[in-house]
C-alpha positions as CSV (number, residue, x, y, z in Angstrom):
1,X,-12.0,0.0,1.2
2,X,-13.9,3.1,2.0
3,X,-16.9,5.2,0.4
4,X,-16.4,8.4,1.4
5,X,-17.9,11.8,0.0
6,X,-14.6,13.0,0.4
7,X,-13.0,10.9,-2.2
8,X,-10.4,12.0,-5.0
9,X,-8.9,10.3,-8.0
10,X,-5.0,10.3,-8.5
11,X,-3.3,9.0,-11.5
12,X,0.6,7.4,-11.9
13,X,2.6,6.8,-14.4
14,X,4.2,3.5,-13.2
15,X,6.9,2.6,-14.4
16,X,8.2,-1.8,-14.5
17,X,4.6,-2.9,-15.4
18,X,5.0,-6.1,-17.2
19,X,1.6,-8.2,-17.5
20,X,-1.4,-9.5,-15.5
21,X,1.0,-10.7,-12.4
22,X,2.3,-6.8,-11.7
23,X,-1.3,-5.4,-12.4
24,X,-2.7,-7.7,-9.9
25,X,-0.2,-7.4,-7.5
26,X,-0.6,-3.4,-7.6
27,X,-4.0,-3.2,-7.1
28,X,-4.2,-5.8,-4.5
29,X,-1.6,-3.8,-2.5
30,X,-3.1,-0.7,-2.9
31,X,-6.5,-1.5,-2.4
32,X,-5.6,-2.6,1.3
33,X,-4.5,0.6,2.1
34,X,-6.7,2.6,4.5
35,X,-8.2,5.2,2.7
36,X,-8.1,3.9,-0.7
37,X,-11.6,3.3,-2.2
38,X,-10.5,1.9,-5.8
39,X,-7.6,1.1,-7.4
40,X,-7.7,0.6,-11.5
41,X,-4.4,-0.5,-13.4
42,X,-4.5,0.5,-17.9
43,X,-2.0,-1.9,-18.3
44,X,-1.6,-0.2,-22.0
45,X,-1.0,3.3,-20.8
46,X,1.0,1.9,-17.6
47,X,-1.0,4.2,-15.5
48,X,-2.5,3.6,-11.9
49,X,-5.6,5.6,-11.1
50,X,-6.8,5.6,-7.4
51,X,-9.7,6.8,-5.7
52,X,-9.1,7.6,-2.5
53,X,-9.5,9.6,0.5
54,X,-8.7,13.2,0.0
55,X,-6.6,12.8,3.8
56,X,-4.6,10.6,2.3
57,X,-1.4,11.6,1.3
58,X,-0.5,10.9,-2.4
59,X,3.5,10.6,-0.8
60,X,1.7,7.4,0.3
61,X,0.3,5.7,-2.6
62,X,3.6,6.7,-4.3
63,X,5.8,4.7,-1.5
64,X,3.7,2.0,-1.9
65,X,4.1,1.4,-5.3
66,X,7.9,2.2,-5.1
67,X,8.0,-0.3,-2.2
68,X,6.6,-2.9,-4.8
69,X,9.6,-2.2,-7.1
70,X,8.0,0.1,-9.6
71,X,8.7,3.4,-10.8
72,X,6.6,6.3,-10.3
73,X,6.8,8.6,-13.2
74,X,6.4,12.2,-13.2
């Protein structure tokens, strides 16, 4: 994890969240990435919000979570 100034927040819409086991498994994932300061799953909204490094491409987190098996809705 990082703590950068330049830090920004992106939200998902994630699609093929089904309980505690995909919300874990999201934000353990992510939070390895380099870059990535915070990762924060609303389980109700299915939405993903990430803090991360403003160098890092949001083509990345978006991969990842595809790579996972979910959806990423526009």
């Amino acid at each position: 994890m990082v703590t950068q100034k330049n830090t920004t927040q992106s939200v998902y819409h994630v699609g093929g969240i089904k309980g505690d086991h995909c919300r874990d498994r999201i934000e353990h994932t992510l939070s390895h990435l380099q870059g990535v300061a915070s990762v924060k799953v609303d389980m109700a909204s299915k939405q993903v919000a990430v803090s991360h490094d403003e160098a890092l491409p949001s083509s990345g987190i978006e991969e990842t979570l595809q790579s996972l098996g979910y959806s990423v809705l526009s």
